[in-house]
N, C-alpha and C positions, 0 to 999 in steps of 0.2 A: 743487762741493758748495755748496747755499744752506741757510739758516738764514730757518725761519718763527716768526712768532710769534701763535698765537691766542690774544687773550683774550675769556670768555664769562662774564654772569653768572648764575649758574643757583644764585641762592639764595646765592652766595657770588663773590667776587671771584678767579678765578685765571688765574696764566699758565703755558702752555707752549710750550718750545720743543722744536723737532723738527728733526732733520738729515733732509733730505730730496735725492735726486740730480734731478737735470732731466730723466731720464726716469719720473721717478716722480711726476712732474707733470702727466702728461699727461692732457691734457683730455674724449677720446675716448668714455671710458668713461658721461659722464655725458647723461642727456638734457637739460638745460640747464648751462652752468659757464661763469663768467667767470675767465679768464687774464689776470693781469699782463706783460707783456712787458716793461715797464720804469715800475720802481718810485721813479725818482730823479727830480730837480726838475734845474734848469739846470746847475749847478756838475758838475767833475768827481767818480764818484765810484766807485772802483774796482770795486766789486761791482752797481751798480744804470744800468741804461740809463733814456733819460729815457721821457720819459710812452707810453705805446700800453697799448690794450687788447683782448681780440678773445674775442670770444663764440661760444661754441662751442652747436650744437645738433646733438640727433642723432648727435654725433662728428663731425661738418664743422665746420672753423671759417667762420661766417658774416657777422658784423660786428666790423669792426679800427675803433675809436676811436685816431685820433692817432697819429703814426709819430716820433715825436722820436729824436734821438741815439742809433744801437745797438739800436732796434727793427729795424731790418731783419735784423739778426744772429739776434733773439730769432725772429722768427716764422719763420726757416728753424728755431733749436732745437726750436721747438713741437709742429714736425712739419707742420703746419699746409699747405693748398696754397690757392694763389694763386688756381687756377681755381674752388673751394669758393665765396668770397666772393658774399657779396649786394650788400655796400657798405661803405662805408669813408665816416666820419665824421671831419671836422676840427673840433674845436672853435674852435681859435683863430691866429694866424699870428708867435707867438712861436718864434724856430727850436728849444727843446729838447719842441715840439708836434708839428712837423712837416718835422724839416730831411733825416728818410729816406726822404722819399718820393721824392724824384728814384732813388734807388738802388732802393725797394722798385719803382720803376716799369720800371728798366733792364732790358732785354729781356724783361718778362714777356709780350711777344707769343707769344713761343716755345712757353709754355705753356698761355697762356689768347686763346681765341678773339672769346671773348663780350665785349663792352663793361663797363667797370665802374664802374657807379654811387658817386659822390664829392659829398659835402657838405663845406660850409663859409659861415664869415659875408659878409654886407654887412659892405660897410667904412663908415670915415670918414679924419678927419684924421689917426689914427695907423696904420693899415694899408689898403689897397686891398681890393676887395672879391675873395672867392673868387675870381672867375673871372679877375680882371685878374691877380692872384697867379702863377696857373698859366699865364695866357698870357705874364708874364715868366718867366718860370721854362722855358717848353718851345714858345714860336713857332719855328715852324722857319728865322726869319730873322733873330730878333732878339732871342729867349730867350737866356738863359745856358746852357740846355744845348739849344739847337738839334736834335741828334740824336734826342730824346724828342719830334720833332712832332710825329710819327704819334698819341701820346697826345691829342693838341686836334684830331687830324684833318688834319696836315698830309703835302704831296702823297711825300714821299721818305722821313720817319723810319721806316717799317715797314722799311725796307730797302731799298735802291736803291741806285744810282747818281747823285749829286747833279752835275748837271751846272756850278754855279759853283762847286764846290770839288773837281769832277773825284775825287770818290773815295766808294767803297759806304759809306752811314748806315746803323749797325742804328733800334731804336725800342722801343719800348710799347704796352702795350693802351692801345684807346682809352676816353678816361674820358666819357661822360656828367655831366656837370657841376652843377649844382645849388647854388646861393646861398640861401640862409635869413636872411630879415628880423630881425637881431637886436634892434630894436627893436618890434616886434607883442606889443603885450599878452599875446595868447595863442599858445600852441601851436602852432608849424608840423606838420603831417603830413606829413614827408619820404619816408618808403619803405612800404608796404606788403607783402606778400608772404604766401600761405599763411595762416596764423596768426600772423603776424608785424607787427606793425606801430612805426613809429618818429616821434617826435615830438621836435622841438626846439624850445627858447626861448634867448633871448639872457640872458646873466647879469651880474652888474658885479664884470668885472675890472679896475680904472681904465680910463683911456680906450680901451684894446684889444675890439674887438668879439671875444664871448668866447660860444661858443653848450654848452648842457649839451644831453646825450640822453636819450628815454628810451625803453626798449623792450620792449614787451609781447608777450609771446609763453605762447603759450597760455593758462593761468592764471599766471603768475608776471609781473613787472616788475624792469626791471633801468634803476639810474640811475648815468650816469655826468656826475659835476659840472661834471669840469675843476677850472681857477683860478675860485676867485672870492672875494669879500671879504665875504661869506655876510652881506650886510645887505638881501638882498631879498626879502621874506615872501613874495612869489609863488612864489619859489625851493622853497619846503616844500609850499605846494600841489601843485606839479610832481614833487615827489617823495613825497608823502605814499601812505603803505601800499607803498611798494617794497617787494620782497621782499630787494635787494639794492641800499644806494646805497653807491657809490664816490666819497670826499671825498677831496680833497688836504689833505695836513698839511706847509705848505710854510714857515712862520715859529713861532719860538719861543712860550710862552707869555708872553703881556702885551705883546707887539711891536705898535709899531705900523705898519701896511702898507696905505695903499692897494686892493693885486693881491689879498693872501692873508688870507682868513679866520684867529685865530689860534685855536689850541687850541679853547678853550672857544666857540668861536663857531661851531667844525665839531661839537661834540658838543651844542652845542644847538638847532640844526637837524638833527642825524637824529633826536635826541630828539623834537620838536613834531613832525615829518615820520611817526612811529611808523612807522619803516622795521625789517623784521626783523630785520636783520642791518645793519653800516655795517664796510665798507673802507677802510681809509685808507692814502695813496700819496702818490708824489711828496715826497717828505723831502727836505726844506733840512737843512743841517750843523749840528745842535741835539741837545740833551739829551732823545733821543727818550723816554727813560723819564718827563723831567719834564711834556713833552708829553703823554703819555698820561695820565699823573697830572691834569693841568688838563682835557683831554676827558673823564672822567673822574666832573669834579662835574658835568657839565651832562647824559651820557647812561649810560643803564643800562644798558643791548643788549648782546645780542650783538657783538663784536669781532673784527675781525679785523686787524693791522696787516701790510702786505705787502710783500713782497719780490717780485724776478724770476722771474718761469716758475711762479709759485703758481698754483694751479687751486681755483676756489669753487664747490661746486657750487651751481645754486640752487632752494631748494623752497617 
């Protein structure tokens, strides 16, 4: 059983909460709707998995933003299927972003034939770039998990017989891989597709290459932040008229942080940005009410604050 919380202002200031089951979330139903999969920040926290997100169009789910801790759990609850996907987005290489993808990778040969398309940043001096990432992460000689080589292309992880360790490797789809300039002024155009197209820029997470998405699809746009420490005015350009942006609420109000934007600094960037509606996710261990209260003086909008397996639709 989860617990949502919408609040909207429509002339007036209210909140509601609603018990809702995880099948009554589902996404399916809607011709655009963003799904939380995991609505919690680093720390452990009984009821929320850490950051992922995955857009549903049509009733397929087509783009997963970030696979952090317990996402792999959520997108098997979602219903969701592997072989659906168009691409999968990494924002950034902090493991409660991305530490389920070895898992969500593990044998999904089985099910998907097709290549799948994967973003992520250049690096620098505090993490390596995308691709070097993934070749630690899954070279079939020298990775950590050696057995996922077939995901980079290597000659045995689909399945075989490895003849220097004399015994059958299973493996993963293989990933088309893709690095995004987190430092370019402007916009990368990363995927294309149909009526679908998707744009990244690099954000300031302190020293972490940290990339936001945004994806436009038919008439509607949808933004997802990530981390960031919301002091970069291009950042509201890049979002500006979403119909849907998704902020992280990851520090208390009045903290100060480096990484995370705090309250009042996430509600007045979707306020300037005049996004329709604003999601907030990712919760650190705080006085979420006083949190909302400080977002609060800076933005007027529509609200929605989220939990695991919610479904938004978006219009």
């Amino acid at each position: 059983m989860f617990r949502y919380v919408m609040v909207c202002l429509l002339g007036f200031f209210s909140i509601s909460l609603t018990a809702v089951s995880t099948a009554a979330q589902s996404c399916g139903a809607n011709p655009v709707a963003v799904q939380i999969l995991g609505s919690g920040g680093p720390r452990l926290n009984p009821s929320r998995a850490s950051s992922s997100y995955l857009l549903w169009l049509d009733g397929q789910a087509r783009i997963l933003v970030d696979m952090g801790g317990g996402a792999h759990r959520r997108f098997g609850e979602s219903q969701a299927k592997l072989e659906d996907l168009w691409m999968v987005g990494i924002s950034h290489l902090h493991p409660d972003h991305v530490s389920d993808l070895p898992a969500f990778l593990w044998l999904s040969h089985e099910v998907r034939k097709e290549p799948l398309m994967i973003f992520g940043p250049s690096g620098n001096d505090a993490a390596p770039d995308f691709s070097t990432f993934l070749n630690r992460l899954f070279d079939e000689k020298t990775g950590a998990f050696p057995v996922l080589g077939s995901a980079l292309g290597g000659s045995y992880g689909g399945g075989g017989v490895r003849p220097d360790i004399g015994r059958v490797v299973a493996g993963g789809v293989r990933l088309n891989v893709g690095v995004v300039d987190v430092t370019k002024a402007d916009p990368s155009t990363v995927f294309q597709r149909e009526q679908t197209t998707v744009t990244a820029r690099g954000i300031p997470h302190g020293n972490m290459p940290t990339l936001a998405y945004r994806v436009k699809t038919g008439n509607v746009s949808i933004v997802f932040s990530s981390d960031q420490n919301g002091t970069d005015p291009k950042f509201v350009e890049f979002a500006r008229g979403a119909n849907v942006l998704i902020m992280h609420l990851a520090v208390a109000p009045g903290a100060q942080n480096p990484l995370h934007a705090t309250p009042a600094a996430v509600g007045r960037v979707a306020q300037e940005a005049g996004v329709g509606q604003l999601v907030v996710s990712h919760f650190g261990l705080f006085d979420l009410d006083a949190a909302i209260a400080d977002l609060r003086k800076s933005y007027s909008g529509p609200l929605i604050i989220g939990v695991d397996m919610q479904c938004t639709p978006v219009r």
